[in-house]
C-alpha positions as a Python dict, from the first residue, in 0.01 Angstrom:
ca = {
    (1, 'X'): (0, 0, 0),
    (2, 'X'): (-128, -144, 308),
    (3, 'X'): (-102, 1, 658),
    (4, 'X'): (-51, -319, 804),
    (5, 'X'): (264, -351, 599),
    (6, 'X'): (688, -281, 578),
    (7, 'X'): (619, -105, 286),
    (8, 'X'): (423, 162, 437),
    (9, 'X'): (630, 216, 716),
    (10, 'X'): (911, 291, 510),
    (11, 'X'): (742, 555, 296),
    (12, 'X'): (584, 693, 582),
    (13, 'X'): (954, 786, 761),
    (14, 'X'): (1064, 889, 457),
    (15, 'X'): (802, 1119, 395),
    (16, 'X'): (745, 1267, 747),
    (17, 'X'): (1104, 1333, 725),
    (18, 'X'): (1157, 1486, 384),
    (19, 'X'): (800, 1678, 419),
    (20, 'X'): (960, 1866, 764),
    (21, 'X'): (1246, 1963, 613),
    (22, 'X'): (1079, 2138, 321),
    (23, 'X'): (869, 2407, 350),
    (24, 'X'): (600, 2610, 199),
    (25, 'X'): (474, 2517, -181),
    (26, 'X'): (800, 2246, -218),
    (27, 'X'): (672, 2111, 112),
    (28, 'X'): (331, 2096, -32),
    (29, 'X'): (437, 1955, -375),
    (30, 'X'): (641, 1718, -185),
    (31, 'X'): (300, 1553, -6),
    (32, 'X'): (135, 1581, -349),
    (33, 'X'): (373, 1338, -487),
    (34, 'X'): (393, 1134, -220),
    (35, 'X'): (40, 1080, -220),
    (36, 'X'): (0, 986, -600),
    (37, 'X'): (297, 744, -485),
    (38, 'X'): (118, 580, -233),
    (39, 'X'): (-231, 570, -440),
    (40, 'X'): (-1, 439, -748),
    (41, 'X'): (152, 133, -505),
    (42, 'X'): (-181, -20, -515),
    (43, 'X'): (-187, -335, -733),
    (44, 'X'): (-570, -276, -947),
    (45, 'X'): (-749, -646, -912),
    (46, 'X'): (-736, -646, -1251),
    (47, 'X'): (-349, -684, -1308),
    (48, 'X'): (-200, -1021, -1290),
    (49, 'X'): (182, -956, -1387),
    (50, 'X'): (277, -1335, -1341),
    (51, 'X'): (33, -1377, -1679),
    (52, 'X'): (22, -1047, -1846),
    (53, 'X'): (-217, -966, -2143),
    (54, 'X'): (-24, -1009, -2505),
    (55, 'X'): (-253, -706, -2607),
    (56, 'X'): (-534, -415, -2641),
    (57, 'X'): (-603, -195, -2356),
    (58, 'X'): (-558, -434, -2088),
    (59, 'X'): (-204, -531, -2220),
    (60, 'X'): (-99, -116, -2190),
    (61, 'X'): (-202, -124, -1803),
    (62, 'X'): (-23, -448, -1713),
    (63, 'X'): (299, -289, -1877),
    (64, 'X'): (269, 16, -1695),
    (65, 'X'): (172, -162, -1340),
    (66, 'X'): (424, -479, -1376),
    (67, 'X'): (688, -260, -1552),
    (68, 'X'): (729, 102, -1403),
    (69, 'X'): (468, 69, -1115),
    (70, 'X'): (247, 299, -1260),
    (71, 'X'): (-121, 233, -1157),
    (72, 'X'): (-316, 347, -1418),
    (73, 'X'): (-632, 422, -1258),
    (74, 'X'): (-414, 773, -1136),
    (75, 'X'): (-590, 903, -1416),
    (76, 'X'): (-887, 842, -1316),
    (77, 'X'): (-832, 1072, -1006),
    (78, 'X'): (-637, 1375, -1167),
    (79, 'X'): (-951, 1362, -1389),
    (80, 'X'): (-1186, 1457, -1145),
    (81, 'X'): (-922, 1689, -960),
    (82, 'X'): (-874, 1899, -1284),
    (83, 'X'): (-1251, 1903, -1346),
    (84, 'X'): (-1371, 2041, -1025),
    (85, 'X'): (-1127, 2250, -974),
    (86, 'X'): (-1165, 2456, -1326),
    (87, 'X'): (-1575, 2416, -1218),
    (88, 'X'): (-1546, 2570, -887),
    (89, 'X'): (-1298, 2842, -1011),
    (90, 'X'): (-1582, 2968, -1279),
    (91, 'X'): (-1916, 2893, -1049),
    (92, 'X'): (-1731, 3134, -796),
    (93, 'X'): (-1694, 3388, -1073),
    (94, 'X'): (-2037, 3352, -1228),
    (95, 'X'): (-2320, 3593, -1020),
    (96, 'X'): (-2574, 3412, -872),
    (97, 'X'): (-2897, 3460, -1074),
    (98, 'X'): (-2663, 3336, -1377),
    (99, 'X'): (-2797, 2963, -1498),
    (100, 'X'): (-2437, 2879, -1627),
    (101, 'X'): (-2279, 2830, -1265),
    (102, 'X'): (-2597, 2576, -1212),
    (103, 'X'): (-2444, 2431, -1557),
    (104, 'X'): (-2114, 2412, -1405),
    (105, 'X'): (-2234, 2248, -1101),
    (106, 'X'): (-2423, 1984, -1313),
    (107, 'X'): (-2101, 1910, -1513),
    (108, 'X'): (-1891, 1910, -1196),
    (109, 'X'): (-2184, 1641, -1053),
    (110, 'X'): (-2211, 1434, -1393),
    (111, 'X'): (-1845, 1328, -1392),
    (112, 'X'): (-1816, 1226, -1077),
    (113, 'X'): (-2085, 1068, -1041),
    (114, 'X'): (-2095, 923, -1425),
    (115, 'X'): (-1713, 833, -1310),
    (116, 'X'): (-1832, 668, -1031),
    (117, 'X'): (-2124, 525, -1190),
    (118, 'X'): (-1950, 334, -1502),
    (119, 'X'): (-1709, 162, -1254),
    (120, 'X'): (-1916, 57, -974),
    (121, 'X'): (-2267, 27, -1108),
    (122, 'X'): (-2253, -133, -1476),
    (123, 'X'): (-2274, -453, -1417),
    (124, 'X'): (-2534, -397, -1164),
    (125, 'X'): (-2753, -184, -1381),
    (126, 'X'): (-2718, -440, -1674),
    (127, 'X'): (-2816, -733, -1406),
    (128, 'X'): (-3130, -564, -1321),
    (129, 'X'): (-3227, -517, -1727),
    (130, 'X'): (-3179, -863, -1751),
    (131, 'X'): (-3337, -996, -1445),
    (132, 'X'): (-3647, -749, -1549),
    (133, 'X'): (-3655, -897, -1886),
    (134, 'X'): (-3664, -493, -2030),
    (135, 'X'): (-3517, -626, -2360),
    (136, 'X'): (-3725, -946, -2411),
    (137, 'X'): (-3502, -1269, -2433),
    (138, 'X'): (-3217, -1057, -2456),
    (139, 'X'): (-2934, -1086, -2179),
    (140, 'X'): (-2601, -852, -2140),
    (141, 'X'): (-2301, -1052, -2030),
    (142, 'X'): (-2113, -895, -1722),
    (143, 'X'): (-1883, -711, -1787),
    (144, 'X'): (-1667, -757, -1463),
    (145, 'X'): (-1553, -394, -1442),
    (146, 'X'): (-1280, -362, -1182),
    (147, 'X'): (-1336, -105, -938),
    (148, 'X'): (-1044, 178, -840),
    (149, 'X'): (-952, 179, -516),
    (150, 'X'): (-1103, 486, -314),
    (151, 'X'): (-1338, 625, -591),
    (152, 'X'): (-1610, 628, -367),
    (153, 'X'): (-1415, 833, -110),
    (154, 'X'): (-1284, 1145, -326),
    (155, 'X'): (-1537, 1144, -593),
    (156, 'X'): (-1748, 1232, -243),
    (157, 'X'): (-1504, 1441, -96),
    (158, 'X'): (-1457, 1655, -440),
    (159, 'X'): (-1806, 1656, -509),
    (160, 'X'): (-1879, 1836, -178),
    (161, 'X'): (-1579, 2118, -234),
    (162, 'X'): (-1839, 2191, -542),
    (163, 'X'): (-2116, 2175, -409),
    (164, 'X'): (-2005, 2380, -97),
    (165, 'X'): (-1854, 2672, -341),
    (166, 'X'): (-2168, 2661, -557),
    (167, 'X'): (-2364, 2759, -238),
    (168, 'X'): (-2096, 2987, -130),
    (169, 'X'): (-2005, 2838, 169),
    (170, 'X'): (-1630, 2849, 75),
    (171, 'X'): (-1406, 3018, -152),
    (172, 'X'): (-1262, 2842, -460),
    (173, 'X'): (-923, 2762, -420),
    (174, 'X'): (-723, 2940, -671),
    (175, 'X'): (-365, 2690, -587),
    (176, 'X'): (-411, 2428, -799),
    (177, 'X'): (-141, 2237, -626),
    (178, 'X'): (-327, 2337, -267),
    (179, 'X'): (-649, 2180, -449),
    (180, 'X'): (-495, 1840, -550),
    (181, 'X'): (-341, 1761, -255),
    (182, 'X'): (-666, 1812, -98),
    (183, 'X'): (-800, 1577, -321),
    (184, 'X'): (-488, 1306, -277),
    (185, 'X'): (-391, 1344, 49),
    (186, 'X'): (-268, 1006, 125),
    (187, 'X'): (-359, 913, 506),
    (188, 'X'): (-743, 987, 415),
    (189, 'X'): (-731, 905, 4),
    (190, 'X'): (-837, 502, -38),
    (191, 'X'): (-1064, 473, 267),
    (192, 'X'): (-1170, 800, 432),
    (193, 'X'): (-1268, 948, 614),
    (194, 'X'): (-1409, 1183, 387),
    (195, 'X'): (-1260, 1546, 471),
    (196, 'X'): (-1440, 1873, 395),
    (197, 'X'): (-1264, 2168, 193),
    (198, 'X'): (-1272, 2399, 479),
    (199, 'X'): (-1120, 2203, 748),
    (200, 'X'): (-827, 2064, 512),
    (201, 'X'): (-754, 2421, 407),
    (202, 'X'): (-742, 2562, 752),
    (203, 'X'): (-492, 2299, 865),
    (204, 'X'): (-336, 2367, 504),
    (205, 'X'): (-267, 2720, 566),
    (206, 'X'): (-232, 2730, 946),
    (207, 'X'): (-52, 2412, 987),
    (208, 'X'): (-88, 2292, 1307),
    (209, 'X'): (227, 2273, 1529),
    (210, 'X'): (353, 1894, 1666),
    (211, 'X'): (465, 1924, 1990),
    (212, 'X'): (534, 1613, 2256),
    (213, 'X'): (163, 1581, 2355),
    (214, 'X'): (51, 1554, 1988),
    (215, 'X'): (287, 1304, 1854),
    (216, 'X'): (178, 1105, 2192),
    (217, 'X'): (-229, 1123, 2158),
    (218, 'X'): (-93, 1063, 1728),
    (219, 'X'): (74, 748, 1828),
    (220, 'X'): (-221, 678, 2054),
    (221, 'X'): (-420, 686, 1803),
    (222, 'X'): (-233, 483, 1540),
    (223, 'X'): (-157, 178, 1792),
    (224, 'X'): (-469, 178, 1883),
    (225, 'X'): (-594, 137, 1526),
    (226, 'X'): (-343, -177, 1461),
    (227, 'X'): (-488, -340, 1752),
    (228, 'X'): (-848, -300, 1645),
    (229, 'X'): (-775, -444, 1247),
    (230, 'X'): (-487, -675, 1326),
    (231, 'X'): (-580, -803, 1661),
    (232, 'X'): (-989, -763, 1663),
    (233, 'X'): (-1101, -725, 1302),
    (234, 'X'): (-876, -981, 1128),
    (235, 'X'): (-961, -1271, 1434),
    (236, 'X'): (-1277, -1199, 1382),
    (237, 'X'): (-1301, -1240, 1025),
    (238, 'X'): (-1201, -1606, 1076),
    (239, 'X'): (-1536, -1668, 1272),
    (240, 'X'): (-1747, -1438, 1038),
    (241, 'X'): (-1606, -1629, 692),
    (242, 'X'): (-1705, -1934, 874),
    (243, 'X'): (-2011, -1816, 947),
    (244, 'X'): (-2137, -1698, 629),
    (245, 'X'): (-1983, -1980, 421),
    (246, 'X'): (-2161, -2275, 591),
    (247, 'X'): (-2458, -2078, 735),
    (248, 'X'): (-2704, -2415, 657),
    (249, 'X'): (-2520, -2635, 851),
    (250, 'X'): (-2553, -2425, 1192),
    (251, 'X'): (-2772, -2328, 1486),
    (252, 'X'): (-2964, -1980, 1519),
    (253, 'X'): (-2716, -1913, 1815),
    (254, 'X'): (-2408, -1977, 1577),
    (255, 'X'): (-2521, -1783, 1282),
    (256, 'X'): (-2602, -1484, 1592),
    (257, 'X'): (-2260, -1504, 1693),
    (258, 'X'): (-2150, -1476, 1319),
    (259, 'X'): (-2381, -1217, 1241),
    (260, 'X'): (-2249, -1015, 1572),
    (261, 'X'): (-1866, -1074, 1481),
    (262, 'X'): (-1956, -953, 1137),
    (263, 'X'): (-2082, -610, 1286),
    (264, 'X'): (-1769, -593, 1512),
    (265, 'X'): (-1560, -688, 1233),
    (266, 'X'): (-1556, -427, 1013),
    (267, 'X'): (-1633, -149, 1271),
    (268, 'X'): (-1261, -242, 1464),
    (269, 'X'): (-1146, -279, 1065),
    (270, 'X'): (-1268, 55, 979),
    (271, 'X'): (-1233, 249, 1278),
    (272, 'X'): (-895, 120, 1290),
    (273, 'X'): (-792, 265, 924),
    (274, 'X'): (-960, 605, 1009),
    (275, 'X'): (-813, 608, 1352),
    (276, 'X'): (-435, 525, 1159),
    (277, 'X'): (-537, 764, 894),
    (278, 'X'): (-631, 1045, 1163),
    (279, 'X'): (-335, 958, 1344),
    (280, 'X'): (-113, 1013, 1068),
    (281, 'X'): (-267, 1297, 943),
    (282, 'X'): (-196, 1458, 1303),
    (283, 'X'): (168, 1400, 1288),
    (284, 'X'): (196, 1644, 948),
    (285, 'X'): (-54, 1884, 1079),
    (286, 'X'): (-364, 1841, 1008),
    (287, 'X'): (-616, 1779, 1317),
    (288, 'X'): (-910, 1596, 1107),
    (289, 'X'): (-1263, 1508, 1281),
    (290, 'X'): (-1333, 1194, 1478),
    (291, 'X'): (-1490, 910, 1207),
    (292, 'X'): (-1629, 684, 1497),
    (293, 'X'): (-1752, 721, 1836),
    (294, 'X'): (-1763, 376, 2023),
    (295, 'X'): (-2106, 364, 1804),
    (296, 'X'): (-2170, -46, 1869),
    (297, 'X'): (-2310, -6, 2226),
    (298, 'X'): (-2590, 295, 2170),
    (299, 'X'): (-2925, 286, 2286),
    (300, 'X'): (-3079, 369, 1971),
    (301, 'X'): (-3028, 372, 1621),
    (302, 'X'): (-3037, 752, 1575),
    (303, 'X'): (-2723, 757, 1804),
    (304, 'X'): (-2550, 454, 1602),
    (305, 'X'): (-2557, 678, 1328),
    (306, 'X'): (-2400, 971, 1489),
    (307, 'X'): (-2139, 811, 1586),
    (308, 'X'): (-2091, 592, 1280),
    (309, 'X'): (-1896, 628, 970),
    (310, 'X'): (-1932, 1002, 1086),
    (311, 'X'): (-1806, 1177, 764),
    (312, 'X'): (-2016, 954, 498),
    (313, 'X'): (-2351, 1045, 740),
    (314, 'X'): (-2302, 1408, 793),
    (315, 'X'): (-2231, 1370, 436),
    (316, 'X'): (-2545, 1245, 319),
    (317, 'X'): (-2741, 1463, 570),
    (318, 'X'): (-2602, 1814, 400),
    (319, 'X'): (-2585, 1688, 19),
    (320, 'X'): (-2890, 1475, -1),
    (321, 'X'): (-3139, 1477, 310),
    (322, 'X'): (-3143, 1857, 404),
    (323, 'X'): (-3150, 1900, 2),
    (324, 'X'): (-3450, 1714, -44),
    (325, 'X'): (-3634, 1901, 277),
    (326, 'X'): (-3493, 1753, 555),
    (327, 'X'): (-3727, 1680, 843),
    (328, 'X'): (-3934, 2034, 805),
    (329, 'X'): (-4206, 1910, 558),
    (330, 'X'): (-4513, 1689, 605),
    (331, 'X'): (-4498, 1334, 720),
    (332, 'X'): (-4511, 1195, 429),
    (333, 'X'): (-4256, 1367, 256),
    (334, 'X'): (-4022, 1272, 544),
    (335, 'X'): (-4025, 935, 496),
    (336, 'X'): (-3955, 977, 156),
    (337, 'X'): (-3684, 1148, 242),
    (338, 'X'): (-3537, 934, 512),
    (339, 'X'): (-3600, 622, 256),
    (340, 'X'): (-3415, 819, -77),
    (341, 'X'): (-3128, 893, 113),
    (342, 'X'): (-3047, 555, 277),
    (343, 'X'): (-3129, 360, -1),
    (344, 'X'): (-2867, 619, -161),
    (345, 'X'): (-2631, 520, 137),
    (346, 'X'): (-2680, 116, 3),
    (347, 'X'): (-2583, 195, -334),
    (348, 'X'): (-2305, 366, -241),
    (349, 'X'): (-2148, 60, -30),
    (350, 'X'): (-2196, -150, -335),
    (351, 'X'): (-2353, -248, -664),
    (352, 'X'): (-2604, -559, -539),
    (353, 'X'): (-2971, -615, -396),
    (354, 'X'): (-2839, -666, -70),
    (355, 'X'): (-2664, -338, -9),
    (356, 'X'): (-2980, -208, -173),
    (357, 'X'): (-3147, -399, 111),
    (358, 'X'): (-2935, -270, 400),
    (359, 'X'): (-2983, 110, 276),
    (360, 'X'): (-3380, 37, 293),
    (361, 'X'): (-3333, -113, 662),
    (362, 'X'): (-3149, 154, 808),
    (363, 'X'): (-3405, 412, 717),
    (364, 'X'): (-3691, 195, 838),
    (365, 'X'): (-3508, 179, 1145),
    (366, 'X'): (-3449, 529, 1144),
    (367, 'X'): (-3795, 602, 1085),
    (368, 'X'): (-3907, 392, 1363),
    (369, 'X'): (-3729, 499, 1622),
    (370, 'X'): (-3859, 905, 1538),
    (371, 'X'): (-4208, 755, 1617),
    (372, 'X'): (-4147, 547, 1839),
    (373, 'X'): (-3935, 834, 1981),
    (374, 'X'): (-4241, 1064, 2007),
    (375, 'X'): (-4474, 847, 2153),
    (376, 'X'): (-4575, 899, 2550),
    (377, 'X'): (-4452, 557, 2628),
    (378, 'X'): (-4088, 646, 2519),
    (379, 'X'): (-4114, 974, 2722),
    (380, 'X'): (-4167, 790, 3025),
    (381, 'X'): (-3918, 487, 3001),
    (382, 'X'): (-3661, 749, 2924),
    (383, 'X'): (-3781, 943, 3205),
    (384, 'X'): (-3821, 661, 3426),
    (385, 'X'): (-3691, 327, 3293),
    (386, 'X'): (-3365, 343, 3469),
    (387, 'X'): (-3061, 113, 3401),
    (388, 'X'): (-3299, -187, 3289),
    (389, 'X'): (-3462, 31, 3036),
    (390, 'X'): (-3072, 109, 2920),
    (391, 'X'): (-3001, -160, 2889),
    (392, 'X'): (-3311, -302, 2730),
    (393, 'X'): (-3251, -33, 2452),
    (394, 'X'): (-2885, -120, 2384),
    (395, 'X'): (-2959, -500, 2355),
    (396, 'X'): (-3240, -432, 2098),
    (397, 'X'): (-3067, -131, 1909),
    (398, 'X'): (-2792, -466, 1831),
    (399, 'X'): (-3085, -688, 1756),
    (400, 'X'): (-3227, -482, 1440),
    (401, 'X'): (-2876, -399, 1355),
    (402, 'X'): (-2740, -736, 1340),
    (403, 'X'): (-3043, -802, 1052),
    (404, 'X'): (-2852, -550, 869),
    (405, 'X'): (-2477, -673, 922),
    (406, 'X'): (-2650, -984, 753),
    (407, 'X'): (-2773, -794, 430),
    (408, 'X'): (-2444, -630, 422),
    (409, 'X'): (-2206, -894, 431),
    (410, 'X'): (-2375, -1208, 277),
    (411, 'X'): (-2314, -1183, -92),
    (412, 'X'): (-2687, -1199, -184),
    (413, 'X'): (-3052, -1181, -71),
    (414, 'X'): (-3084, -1589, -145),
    (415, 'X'): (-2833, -1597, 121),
    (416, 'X'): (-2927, -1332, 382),
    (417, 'X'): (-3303, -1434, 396),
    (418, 'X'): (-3267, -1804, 574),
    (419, 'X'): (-2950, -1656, 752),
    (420, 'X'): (-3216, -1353, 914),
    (421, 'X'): (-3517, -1619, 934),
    (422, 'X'): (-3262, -1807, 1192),
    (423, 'X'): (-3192, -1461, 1356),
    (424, 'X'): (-3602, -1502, 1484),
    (425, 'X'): (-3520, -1919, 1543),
    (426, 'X'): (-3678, -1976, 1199),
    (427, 'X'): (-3471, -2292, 1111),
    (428, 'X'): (-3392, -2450, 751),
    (429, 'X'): (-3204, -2747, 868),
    (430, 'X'): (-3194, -2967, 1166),
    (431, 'X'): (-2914, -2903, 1368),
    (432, 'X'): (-3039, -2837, 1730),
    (433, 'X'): (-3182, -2434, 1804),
    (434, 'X'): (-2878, -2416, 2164),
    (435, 'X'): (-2579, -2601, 2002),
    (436, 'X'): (-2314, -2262, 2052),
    (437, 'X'): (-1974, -2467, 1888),
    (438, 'X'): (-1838, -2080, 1866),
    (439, 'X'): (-1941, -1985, 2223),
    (440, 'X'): (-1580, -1866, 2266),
    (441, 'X'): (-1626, -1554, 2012),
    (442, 'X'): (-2003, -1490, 2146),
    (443, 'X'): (-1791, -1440, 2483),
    (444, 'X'): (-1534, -1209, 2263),
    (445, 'X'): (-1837, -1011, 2176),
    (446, 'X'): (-1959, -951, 2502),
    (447, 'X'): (-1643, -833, 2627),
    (448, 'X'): (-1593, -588, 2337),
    (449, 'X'): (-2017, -457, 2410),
    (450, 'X'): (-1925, -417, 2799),
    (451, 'X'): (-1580, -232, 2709),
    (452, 'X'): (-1741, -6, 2445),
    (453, 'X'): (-1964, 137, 2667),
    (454, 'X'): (-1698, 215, 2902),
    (455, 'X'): (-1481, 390, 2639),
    (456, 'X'): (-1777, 548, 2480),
    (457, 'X'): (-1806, 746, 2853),
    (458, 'X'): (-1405, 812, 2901),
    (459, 'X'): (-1221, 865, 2579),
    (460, 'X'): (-923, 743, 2533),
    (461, 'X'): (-705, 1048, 2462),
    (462, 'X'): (-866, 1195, 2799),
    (463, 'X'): (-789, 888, 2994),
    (464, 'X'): (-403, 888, 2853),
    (465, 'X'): (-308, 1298, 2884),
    (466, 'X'): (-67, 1368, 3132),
    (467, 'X'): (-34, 1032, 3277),
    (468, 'X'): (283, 896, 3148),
    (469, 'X'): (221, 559, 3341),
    (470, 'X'): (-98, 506, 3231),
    (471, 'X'): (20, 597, 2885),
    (472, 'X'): (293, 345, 2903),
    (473, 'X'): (62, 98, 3012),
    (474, 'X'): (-155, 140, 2732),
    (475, 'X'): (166, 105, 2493),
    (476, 'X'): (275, -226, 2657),
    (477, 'X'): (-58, -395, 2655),
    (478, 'X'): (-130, -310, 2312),
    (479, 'X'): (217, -424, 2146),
    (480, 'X'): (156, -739, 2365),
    (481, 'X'): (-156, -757, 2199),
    (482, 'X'): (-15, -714, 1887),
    (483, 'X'): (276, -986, 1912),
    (484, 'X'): (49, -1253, 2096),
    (485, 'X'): (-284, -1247, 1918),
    (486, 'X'): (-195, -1019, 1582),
    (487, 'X'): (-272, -1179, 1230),
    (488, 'X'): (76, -1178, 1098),
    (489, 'X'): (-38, -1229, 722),
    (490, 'X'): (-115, -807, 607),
    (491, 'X'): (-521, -861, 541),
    (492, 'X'): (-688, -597, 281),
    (493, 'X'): (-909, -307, 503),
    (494, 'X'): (-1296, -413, 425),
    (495, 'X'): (-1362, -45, 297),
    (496, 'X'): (-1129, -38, 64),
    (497, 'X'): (-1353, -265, -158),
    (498, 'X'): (-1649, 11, -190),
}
C-alpha cells in the first residue's frame, strides 16, 4: 500500500477514526491490526496472480495473496516479534555476570540477522563463491530470492530494543501486544525511519495530545512530503533513468547532471516517505525524531551524515562504531573502525559490489575530512575563509558525493567506473566534453541547492507557526504544485527496495 495512492487514504480515515474512538488496549489492538493490514496489502514481487503457480510452495503463497489477500511474508515479521520479545523478557531476568543472557542476546542477533541474511544476501554470497572460483569449476545458479518489504527496517529496529535491554538501557516490555505494535507500527514499518524502544513507548504510554497546531505542523509535514516524491523525486527519476541507461552516448556535463538528479532523487523520495510517515505518526500521537535535515547543501561530509538518513546513522554509530571503540583508540584502529562500519552501511542498502563500493567511499570520505579537519590549514579557512570558503566547501562536499550517488544507483561497478571516469572529463566515447541537452534539470538542481540552504537555516514548521497566511500560502502553492507538475501514475518509494 502506497502513500501516493486512494487506497491508503481510505485506510488511513478509517483508521484515525476508529483508533480515536477506542481507547486503551482495544485502541492499541486496533493499530496492531491495522498495521499487519497495511504490511499484508503489499503485493511480494514474487506473486503474479494473472499466472499463478499450479503447485509446491510458491503455489500456497499465490493462493493466499491472489485469494484472501494474505501476504505471506507476515510471518516473517511476527517471527522476529515473538523472538525478541521472549529474548528480552529472559535477558532482563538473567543477572548480569550470567553467560546465558549473552546467549540470549546471540539468539535474539542470529535470527534477525540470519532472517535478514537468507533473503537479502544469498544470491550475493553465492555470486562471490563463484566469481572467486572457491569450489573449482563449480558454479551455484541464482537463486532469485525475493526480498520482503521492510526487513531491513524492523529487523534493525527490533534488534536495537535487544540490544538496548541487554545493556540495560530500557526495561523489557512485559505487553506483548505494546511490543508488536512497536514492531508493526504502520506509518514507520516498510521504510523507516527506524524508531527506538524508548521513544515509541513514551508516546505509547503518554500519548501525546492533537490539538489545532499539531494537526497543522502534521499536515505540514505530510504535504510537504507529496510534493518532494510526487513533484521532485518522481520528475527527477525521468532524467536519472535516462541518465544511467544510455550513460555511453553522453557528455561529462550530462552524466553530472544525472549523477546530481540521482542524489536529489531519492533524498526528496525518502525524505518525503519519512516526512509522510512522521506526519502521520503525529496525528495518532506519537512525536517521532526528524529523519533528514536539508542534508544536500552541507559543507562537509561529517554534517551530510548528521543530517542524513538520521535514524540508520545514529544507528550504526551506537550498535556498531561505539561497539567496536569508537573514535577513543589509536589511529589505526579508527580507521578500521570508520571502514567496518560503512562498509556495514553498503551491505545493508543492498546485496552487490557497488553498494559494497559506496559503503567503502563514505568512510574514506569520512576519514578524510577528520584529517583534513585537524590540519592548521582547515583551522584557518574556517576561521577566516569567509563566504567563498563556504561556499567552496559546499560545492566540493557535492563533488565527492555525487561519485557515490553513482556507485549507488548504477546497477554494477562495469557501469559506475566509465560513468565516474566522466565525472573527472575522462571520456569513453566521442560526443563533445560542453554538449548540456539536459541543461533544464542542471538548472532544477541549482534551484533545489540554493533553496536547501535556505530551509536548512529557517525550518519549515518555524516559518509556518502562528501565521495562518503564510500557512495558507504554503498549502496553495504546494497543491498547485501537486496538480500542475505531480506524476499522476503512484511510483514505488526507492527505499522500499532495501
Amino acid at each position: 500500500m502506497l502513500f501516493n495512492s486512494v487506497q491508503f487514504l481510505i485506510f488511513f480515515v478509517v483508521t484515525i477514526i476508529v483508533g480515536n474512538l477506542l481507547k486503551n488496549r482495544w485502541q492499541k489492538f486496533f493499530f496492531l491490526i491495522a498495521s499487519y493490514y497495511f504490511y499484508m496489502a503489499w503485493q511480494p514481487a514474487s506473486i503474479h496472480c494473472e499466472l499463478p503457480a499450479e503447485s509446491g510452495f510458491k503455489y500456497l503463497t499465490d493462493r493466499l495473496y491472489c485469494d484472501f489477500s494474505i501476504n505471506p511474508y507476515i510471518a516473517i515479521l511476527l517471527f522476529s516479534t515473538v523472538v525478541d520479545y521472549f529474548a528480552a523478557l529472559w535477558i532482563e531476568k538473567k543477572e548480569d555476570g550470567d553467560s546465558l543472557r549473552g546467549y540470549l542476546l546471540l539468539l535474539s542477533l542470529l535470527v534477525n540477522i540470519g532472517t535478514l541474511g537468507f533473503f537479502k544476501y544469498t544470491d550475493f554470497l553465492l555470486g562471490v563463491i563463484n566469481d572467486l572460483h572457491l569450489l573449482g569449476d563449480y558454479q551455484f545458479a541464482k537463486q532469485n530470492i525475493i526480498l520482503p518489504v521492510g526487513i531491513s527496517f524492523y529487523t534493525f529496529q527490533s534488534m536495537s530494543y535487544t540490544i538496548d535491554v541487554y545493556n540495560r538501557k530500557i526495561e523489557a516490555r512485559k505487553s506483548f501486544l505494546d511490543f508488536s505494535l512497536y514492531v508493526a507500527f504502520f506509518p514507520q514499518l516498510v521504510a523507516g525511519p527506524i524508531v527506538r524502544a524508548e521513544t515509541f513507548f513514551r508516546d505509547l504510554d503518554f500519548r501525546l495530545q492533537v490539538y489545532k497546531e499539531h494537526i497543522e505542523a502534521a499536515f505540514a509535514l505530510i504535504l510537504i512530503g507529496f510534493t518532494r516524491k510526487i513533484v521532485f523525486a518522481d520528475n527527477l527519476g525521468r532524467v536519472v533513468d535516462l541518465s544511467f541507461a544510455n550513460y555511453q552516448n553522453l557528455s561529462p556535463i550530462e552524466i553530472w547532471t544525472g549523477a546530481l538528479a540521482f542524489g536529489w532523487q531519492i533524498y526528496f523520495d525518502f525524505a518525503g516517505y519519512t516526512d509522510i510517515a512522521i506526519g502521520v505518526a503525529r496525528l495518532f500521537g506519537f512525536q517521532f525524531n526528524p529523519n533528514f535535515n536539508f542534508p544536500m547543501s552541507c559543507r562537509n561530509i561529517a554534517d551530510h551524515w548528521s543530517k542524513w538518513h538520521i535514524s540508520f546513522s545514529t544507528w550504526i554509530r551506537d550498535y556498531i562504531y561505539i561497539p567496536l571503540g569508537g573514535s577513543r583508540v589509536s589511529n589505526i584502529m579508527y580507521v578500521r573502525n570508520i571502514l567496518i562500519t560503512w562498509l556495514f552501511a553498503g551491505l545493508w542498502h543492498g546485496a552487490a559490489y557497488h553498494y559494497v563500493a559506496w559503503g567503502i567511499w563514505q568512510g574514506v570520505m569520512l576519514l578524510g575530512h577528520k584529517y583534513y579537519s585537524d590540519t592548521s590549514m582547515a583551522k584557518f579557512l574556517n576561521a577566516s575563509g569567509g563566504w567563498l570558503y563556504d561556499l567552496f566547501a559546499r560545492i566540493l562536499t557535492m563533488f565527492c558525493l555525487s561519485f557515490g550517488f553513482i556507485m549507488f544507483r548504477a546497477e554494477s561497478m562495469e557501469k559506475a567506473i566509465p560513468m565516474m571516469k566522466a565525472l573527472v572529463f575522462i571520456q569513453e566515447n566521442d560526443v563533445p566534453v560542453l554538449r548540456w541537452m539536459n541543461y533544464r534539470f542542471g538548472i532544477l538542481l541549482l534551484i533545489c541547492f540554493i533553496a536547501s540552504y535556505y530551509f536548512s537555516k529557517r525550518q519549515i514548521p518555524t516559518l509556518l507557526t502562528g501565521n495562518w497566511m503564510k500557512y495558507s500560502l504554503f498549502v496553495v502553492v504546494n497543491v498547485l504544485m501537486l496538480l500542475l507538475f505531480g506524476v499522476t501514475e503512484s511510483q514505488n518509494f526507492l527505499y522500499f527496495q532495501f
